[in-house]
Backbone as CSV, one residue per row, in Angstrom:
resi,resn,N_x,N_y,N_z,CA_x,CA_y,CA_z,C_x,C_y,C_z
1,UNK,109.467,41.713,166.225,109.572,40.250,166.072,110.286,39.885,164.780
2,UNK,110.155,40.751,163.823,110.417,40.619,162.506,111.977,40.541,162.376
3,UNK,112.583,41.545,163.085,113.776,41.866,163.113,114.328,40.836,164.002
4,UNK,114.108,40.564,165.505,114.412,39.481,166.025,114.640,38.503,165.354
5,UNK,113.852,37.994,164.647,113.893,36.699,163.596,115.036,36.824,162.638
6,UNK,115.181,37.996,161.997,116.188,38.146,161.214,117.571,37.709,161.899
7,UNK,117.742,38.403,163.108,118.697,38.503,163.491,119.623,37.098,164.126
8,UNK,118.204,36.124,164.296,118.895,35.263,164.581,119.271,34.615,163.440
9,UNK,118.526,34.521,162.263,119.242,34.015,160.889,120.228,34.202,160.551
10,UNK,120.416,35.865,160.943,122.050,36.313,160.226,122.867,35.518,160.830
11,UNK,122.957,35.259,162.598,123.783,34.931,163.235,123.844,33.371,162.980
12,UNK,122.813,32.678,162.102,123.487,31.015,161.889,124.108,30.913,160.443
13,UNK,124.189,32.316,159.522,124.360,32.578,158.599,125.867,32.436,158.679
14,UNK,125.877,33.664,159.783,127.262,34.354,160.303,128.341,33.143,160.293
15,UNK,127.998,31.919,161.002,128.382,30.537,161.860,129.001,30.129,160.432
16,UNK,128.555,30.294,158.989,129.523,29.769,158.140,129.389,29.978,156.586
17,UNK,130.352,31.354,156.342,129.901,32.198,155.280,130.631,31.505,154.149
18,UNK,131.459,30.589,154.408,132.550,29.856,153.848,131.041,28.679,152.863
19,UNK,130.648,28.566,153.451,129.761,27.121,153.193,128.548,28.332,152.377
20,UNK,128.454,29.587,152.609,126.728,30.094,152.119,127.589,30.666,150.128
21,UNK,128.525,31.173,150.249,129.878,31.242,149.377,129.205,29.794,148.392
22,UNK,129.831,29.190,148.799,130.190,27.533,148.087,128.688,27.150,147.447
23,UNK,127.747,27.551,148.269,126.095,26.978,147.422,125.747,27.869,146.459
24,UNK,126.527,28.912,146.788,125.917,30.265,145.552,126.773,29.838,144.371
25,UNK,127.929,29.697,144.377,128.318,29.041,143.487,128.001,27.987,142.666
26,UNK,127.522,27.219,143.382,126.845,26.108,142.761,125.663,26.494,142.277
27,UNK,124.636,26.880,142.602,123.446,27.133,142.483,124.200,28.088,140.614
28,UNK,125.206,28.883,141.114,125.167,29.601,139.391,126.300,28.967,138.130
29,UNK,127.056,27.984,138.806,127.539,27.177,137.646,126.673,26.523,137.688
30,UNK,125.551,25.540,137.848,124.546,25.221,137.243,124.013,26.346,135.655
31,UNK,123.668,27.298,135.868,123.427,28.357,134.763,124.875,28.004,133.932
32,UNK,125.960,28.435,134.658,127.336,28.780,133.832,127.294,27.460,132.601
33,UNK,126.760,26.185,133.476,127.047,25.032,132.200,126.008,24.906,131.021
34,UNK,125.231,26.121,131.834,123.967,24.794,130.341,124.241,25.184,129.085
35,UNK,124.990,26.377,128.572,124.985,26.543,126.724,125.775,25.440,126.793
36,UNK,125.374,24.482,125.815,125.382,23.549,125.264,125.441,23.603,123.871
37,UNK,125.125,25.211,122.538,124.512,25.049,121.308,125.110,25.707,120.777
38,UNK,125.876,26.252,119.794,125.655,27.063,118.925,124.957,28.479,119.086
39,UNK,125.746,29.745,119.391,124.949,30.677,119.662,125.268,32.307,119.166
40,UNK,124.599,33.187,118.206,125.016,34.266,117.781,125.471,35.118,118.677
41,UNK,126.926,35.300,118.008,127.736,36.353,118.599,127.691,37.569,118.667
42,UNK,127.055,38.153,120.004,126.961,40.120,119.155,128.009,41.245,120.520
43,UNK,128.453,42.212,120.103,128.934,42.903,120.846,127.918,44.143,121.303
44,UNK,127.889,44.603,122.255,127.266,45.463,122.747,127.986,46.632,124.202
45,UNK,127.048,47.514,124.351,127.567,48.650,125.419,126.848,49.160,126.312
46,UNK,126.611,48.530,127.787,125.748,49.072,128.274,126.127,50.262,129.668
47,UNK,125.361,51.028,129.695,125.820,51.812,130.748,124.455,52.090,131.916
48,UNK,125.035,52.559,133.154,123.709,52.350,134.121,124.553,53.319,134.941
49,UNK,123.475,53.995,135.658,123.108,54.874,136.357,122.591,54.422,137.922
50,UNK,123.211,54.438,138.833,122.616,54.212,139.858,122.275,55.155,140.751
51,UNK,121.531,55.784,141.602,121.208,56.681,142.557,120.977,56.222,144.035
52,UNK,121.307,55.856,145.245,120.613,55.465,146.519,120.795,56.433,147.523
53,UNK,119.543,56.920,148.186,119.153,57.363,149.373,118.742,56.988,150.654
54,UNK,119.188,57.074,151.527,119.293,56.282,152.737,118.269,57.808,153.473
55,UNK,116.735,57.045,154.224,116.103,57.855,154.837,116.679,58.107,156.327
56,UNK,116.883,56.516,156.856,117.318,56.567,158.585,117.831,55.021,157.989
57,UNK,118.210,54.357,159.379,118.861,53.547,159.473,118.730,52.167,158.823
58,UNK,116.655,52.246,158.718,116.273,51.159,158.147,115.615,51.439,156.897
59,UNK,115.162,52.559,156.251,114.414,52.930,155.156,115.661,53.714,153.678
60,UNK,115.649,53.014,152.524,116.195,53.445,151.530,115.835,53.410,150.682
61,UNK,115.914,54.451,149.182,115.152,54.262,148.142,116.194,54.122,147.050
62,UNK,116.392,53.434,145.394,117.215,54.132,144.409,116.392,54.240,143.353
63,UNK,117.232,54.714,142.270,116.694,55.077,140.795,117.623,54.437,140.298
64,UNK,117.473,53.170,139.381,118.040,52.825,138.035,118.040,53.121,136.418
65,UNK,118.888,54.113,135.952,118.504,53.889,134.399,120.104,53.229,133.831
66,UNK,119.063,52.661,132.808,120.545,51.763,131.865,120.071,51.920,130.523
67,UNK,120.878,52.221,129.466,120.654,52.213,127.744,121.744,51.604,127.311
68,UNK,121.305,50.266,126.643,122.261,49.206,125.875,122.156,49.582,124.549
69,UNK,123.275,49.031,124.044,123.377,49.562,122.643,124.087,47.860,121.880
70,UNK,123.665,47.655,120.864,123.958,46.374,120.359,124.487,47.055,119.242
71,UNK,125.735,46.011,118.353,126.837,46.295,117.480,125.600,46.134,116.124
72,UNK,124.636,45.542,115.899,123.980,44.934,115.086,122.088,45.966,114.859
73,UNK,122.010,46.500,115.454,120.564,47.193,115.480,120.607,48.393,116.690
74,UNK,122.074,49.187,117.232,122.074,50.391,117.878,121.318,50.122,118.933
75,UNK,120.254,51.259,119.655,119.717,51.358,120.948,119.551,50.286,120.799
76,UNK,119.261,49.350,121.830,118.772,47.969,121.973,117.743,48.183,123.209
77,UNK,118.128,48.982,124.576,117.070,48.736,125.484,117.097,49.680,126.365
78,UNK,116.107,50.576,127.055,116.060,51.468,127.792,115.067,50.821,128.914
79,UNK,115.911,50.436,129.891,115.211,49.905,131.377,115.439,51.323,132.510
80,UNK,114.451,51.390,133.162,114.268,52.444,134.561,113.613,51.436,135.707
81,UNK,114.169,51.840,136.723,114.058,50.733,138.046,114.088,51.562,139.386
82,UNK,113.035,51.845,139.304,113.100,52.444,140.890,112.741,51.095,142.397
83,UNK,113.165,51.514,143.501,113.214,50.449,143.769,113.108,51.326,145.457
84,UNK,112.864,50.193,146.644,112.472,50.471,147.831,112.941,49.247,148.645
85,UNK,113.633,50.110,149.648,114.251,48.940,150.664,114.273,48.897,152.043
86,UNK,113.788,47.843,153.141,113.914,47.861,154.509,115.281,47.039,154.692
87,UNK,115.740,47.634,156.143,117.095,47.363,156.390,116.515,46.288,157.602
88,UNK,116.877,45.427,157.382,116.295,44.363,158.582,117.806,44.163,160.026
89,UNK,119.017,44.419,159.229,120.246,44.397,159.896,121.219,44.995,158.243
90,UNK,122.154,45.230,159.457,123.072,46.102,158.318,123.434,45.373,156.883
91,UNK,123.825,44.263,157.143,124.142,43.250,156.039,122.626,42.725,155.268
92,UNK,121.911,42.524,155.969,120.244,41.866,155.461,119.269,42.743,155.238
93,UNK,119.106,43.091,153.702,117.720,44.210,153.472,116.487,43.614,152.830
94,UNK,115.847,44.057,152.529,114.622,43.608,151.533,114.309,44.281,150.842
95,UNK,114.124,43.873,149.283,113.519,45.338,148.534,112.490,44.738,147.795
96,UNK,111.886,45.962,147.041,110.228,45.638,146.441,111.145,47.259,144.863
97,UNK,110.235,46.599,144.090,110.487,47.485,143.127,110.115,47.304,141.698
98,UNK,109.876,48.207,140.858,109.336,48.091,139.506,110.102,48.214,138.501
99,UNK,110.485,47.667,137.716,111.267,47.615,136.289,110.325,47.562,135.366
100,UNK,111.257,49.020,134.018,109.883,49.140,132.746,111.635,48.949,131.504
101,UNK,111.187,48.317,130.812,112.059,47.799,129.286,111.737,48.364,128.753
102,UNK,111.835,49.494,127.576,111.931,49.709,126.601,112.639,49.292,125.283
103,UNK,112.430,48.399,124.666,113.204,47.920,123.358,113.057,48.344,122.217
104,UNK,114.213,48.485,121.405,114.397,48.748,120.211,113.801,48.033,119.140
105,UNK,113.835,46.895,119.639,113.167,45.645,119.014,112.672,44.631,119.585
106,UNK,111.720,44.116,119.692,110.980,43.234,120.415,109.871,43.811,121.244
107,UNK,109.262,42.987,122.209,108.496,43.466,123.159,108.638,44.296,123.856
108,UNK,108.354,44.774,124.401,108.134,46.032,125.844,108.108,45.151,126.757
109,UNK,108.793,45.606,128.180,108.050,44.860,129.180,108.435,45.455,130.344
110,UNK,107.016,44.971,131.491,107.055,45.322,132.925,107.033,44.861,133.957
111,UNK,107.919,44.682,135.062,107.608,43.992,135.563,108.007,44.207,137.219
112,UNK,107.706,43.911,138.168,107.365,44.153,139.728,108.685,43.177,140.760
113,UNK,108.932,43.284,141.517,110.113,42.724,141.640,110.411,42.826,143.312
114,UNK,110.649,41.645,143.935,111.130,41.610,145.370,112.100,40.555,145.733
115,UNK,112.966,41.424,146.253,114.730,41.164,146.808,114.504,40.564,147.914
116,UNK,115.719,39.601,148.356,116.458,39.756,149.458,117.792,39.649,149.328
117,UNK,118.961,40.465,150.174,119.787,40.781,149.727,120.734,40.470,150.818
118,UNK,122.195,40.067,150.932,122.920,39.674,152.168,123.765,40.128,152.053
119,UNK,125.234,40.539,152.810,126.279,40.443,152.362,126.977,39.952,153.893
120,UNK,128.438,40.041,153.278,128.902,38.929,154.080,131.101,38.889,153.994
121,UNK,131.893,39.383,154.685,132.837,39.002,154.511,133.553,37.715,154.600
122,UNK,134.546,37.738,153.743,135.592,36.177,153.806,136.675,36.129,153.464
123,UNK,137.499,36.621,154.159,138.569,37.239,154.404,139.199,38.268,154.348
124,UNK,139.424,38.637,153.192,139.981,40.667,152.482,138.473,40.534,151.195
125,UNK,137.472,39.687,150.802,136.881,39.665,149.937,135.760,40.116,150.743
126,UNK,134.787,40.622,150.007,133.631,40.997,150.464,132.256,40.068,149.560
127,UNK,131.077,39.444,149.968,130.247,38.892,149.356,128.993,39.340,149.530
128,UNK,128.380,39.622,148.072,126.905,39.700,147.770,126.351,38.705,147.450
129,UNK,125.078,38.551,147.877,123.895,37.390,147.501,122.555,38.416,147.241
130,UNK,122.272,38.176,146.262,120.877,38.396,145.675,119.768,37.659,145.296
131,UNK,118.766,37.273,145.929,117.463,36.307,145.677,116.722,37.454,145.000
132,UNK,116.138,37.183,143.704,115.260,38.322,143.611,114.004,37.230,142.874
133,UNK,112.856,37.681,143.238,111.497,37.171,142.455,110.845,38.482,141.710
134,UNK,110.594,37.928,140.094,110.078,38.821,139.293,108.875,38.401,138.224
135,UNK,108.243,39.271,138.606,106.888,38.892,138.130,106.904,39.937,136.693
136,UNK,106.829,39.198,135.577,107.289,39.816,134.301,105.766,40.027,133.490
137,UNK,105.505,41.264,132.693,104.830,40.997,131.991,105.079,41.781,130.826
138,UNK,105.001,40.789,129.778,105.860,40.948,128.428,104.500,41.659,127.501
139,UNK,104.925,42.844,126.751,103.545,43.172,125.805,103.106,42.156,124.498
140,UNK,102.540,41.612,124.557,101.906,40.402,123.720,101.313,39.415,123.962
141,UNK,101.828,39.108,125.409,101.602,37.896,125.963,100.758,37.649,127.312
142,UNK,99.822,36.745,127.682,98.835,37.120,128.217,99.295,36.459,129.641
143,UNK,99.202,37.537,130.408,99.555,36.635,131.831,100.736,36.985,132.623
144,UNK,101.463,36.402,133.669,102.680,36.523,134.352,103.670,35.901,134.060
145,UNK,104.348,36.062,134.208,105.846,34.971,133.691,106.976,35.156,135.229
146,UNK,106.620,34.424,135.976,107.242,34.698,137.009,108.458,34.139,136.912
147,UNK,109.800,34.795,137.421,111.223,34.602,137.869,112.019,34.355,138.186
148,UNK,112.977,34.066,138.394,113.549,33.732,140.246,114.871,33.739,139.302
149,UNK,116.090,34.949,140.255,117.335,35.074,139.820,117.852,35.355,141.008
150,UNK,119.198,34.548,141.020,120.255,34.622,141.823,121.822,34.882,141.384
151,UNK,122.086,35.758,142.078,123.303,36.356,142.048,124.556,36.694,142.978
152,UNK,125.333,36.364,142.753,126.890,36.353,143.793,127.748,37.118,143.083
153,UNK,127.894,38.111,144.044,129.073,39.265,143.592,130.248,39.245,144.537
154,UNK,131.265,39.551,143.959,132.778,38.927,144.930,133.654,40.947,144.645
155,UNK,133.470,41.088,146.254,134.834,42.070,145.932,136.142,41.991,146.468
156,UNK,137.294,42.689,146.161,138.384,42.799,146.861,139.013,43.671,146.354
157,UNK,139.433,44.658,148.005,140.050,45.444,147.690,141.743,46.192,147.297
158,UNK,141.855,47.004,146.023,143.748,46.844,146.290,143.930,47.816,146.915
159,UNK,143.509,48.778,146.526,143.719,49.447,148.315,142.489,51.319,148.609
160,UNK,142.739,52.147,148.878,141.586,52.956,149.388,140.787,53.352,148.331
161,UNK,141.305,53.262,146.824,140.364,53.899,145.576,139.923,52.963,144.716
162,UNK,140.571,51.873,144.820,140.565,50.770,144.027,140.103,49.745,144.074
163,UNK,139.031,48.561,144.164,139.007,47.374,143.802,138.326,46.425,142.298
164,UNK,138.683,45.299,142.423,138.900,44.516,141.538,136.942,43.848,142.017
165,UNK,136.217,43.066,141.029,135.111,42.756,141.032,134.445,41.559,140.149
166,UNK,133.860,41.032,140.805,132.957,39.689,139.895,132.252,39.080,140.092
167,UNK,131.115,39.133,139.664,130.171,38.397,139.519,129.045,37.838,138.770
168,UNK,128.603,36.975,139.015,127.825,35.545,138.219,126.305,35.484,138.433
169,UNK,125.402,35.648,137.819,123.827,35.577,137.798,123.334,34.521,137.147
170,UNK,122.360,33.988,137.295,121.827,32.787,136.351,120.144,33.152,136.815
171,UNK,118.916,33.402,135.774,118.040,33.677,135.722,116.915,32.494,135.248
172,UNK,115.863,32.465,136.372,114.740,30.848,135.713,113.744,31.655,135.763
173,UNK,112.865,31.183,134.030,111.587,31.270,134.138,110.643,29.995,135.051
174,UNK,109.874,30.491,135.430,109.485,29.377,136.765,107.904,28.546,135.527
175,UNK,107.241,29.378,134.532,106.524,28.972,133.556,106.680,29.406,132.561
176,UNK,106.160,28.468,131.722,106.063,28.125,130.244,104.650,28.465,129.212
177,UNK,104.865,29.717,128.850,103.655,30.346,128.506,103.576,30.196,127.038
178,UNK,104.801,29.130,126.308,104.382,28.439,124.855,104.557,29.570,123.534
179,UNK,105.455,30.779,124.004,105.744,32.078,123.435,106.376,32.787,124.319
180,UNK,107.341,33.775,123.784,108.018,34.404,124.453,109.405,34.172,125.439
181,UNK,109.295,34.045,126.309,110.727,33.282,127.216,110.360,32.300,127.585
182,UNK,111.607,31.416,127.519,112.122,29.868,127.862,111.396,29.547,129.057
183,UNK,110.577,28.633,129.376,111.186,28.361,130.401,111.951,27.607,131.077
184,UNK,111.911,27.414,132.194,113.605,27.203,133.088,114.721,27.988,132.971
185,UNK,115.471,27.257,132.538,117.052,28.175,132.631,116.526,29.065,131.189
186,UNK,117.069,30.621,131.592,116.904,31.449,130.338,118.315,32.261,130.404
187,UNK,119.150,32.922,131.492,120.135,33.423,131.093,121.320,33.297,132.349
188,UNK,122.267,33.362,131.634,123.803,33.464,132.529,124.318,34.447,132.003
189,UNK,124.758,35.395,133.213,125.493,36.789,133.604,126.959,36.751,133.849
190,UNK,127.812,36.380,133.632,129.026,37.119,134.181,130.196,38.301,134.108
191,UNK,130.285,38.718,134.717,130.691,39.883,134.935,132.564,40.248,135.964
192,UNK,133.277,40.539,135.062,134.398,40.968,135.744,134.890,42.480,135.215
193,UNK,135.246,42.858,136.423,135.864,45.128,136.240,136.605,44.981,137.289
194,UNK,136.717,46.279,137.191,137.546,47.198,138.291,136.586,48.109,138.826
195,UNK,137.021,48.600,139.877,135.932,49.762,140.350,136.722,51.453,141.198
196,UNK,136.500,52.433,140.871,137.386,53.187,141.791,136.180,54.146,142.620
197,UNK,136.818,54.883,143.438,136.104,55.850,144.155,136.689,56.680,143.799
198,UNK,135.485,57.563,144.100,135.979,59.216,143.614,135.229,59.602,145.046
199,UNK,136.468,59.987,145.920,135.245,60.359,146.972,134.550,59.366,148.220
200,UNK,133.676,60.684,148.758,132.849,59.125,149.840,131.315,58.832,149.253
201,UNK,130.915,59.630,148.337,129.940,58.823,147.730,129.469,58.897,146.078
202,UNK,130.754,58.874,145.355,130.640,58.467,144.076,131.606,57.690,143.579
203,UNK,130.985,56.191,143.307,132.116,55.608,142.252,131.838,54.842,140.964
204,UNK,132.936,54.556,140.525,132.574,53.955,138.992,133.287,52.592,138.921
205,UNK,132.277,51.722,137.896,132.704,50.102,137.740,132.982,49.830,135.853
206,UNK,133.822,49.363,135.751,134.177,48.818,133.878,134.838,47.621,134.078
207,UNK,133.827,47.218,133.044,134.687,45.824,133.178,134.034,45.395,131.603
208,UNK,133.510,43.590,131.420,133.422,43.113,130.305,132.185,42.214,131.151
209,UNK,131.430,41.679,130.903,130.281,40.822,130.897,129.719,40.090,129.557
210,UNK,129.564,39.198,129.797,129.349,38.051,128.967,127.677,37.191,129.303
211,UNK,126.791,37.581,128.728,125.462,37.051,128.917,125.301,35.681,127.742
212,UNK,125.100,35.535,128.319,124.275,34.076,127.767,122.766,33.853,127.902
213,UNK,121.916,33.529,126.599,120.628,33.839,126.352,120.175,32.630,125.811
214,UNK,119.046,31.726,125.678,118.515,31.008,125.231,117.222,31.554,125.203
215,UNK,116.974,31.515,123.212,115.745,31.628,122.645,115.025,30.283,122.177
216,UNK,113.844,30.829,122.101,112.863,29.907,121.925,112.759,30.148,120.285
217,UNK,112.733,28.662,120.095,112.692,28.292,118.339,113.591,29.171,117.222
218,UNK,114.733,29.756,117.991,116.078,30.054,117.484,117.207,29.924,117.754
219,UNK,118.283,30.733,117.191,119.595,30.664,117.699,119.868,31.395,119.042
220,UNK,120.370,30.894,119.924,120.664,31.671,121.485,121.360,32.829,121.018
221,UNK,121.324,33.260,122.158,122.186,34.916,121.972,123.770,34.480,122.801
222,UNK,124.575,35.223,122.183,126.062,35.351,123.223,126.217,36.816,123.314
223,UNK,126.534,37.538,124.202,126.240,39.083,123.881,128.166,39.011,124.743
224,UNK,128.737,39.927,124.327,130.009,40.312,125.010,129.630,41.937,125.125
225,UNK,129.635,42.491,126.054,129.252,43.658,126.279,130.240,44.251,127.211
226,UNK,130.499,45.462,126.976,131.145,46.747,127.732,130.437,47.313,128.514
227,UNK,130.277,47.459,130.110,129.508,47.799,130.922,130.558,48.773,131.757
228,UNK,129.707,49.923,131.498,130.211,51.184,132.503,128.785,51.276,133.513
229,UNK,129.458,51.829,135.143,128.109,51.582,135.625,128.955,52.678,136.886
230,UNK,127.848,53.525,136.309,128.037,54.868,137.959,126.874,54.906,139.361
231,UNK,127.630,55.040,140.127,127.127,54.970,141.372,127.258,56.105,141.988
232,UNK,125.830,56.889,142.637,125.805,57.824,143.456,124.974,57.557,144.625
233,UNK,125.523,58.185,145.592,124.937,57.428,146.956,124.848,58.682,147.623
234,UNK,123.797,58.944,148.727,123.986,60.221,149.665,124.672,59.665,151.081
235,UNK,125.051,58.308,151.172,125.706,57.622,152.184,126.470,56.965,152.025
236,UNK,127.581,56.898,152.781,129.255,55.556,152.416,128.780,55.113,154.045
237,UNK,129.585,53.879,153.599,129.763,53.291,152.156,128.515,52.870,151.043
238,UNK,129.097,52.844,150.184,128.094,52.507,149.226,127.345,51.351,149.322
239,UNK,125.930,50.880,148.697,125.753,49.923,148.944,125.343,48.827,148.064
240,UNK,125.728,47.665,147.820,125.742,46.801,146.475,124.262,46.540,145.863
241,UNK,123.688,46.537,147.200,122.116,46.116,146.450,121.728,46.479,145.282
242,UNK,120.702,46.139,144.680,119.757,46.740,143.738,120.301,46.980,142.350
243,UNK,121.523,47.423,141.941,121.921,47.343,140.812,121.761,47.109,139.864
244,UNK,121.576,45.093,139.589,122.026,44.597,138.530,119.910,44.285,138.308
């Protein structure tokens, strides 16, 4: 029944990818506009590790590690993300999964995490949508800090080893726990690279990303960061989920 249901969603989805495109957009220039302030400039380098295993047609698992490095205080953050996914239709999955932070400075934090994930062609471009809900819990602070981030990733390809890539995230704290993260709007993601294949199931992405951060009772963050990000898969094509 579950899948039935899906399937008819995809197919009113299907009816107009042109129009599901256009709200994701909107939904993340909303994020793109709000710095409004004055905000410290830092450079940074992050790199990530991706792993995905495909059991059968509908069951997949990955491993995330990433270590950022900031121009201003070195390691900055060691996140690991394992993560679990049902395939509801080829384009429509669901995932459940745990993220642990390690920081150089600041809090620690952990937190539990469930996807839904789409994709979708439009013309020679290919489109990701990411709904994810995250239930955060920061070391200091007493309680949940729940989530909600959305993300649109745009590909296109130049031709069998090569494509070009981008995409835009905007992240809401949903409460206001009077310490620690903002709430409402707390960060904007964007992200443009290149990507090549090596192969049918390893490839690599570089590009430049630009986060945008709003702190509480300081100066916001602007981070310009260098992001290398490898992908290993035991199945092609590869698959966008889970990543970011």
């Amino acid at each position: 029944m579950i899948v039935d249901t899906a399937l008819r969603v995809e197919s009113l989805t299907l009816a107009g990818p042109f129009w599901i495109a256009l709200a994701g957009f909107c939904v993340v220039a909303f994020g793109g506009a709000a710095p409004a302030k004055a905000a410290d400039q830092n450079l940074a380098q992050w790199t990530v590790a991706f792993v995905n295993h495909d059991f059968n047609d509908r069951w997949a698992t990955s491993m995330q590690a990433e270590i950022r490095f900031a121009d201003d205080s070195g390691l900055d953050e060691f996140i690991s993300k394992p993560a679990g996914y049902f395939k509801i239709t080829k384009r429509l999955h669901l995932g459940v999964g745990y993220k642990h932070i390690l920081r150089g400075s600041g809090a620690d934090e952990n937190d539990a995490w469930q996807e839904v994930y789409y994709t979708h062609p439009l013309g020679r471009f290919r489109l990701t949508h990411q709904v994810r809900l995250e239930e955060r819990f920061v070391n200091g602070i007493r309680g949940t800090i729940p989530r909600l981030r959305y993300l649109i990733e745009m590909k296109y390809p130049l031709d069998a080893s090569k494509y070009l890539v981008a995409s835009e995230a905007a992240r809401f704290n949903l409460v206001d726990k009077h310490e620690g993260p903002v709430e409402g709007f707390e960060q904007n993601r964007l992200f443009v690279g290149m990507g090549f294949h090596f192969g049918e199931f390893t490839r690599i992405e570089a590009g430049y990303l630009w986060r945008y951060e709003r702190k509480r009772g300081g100066t916001d963050k602007s981070d310009h960061v260098i992001r290398l990000l490898f992908l290993f898969t035991t199945a092609s094509p590869h698959p966008a989920r889970g990543w970011n």
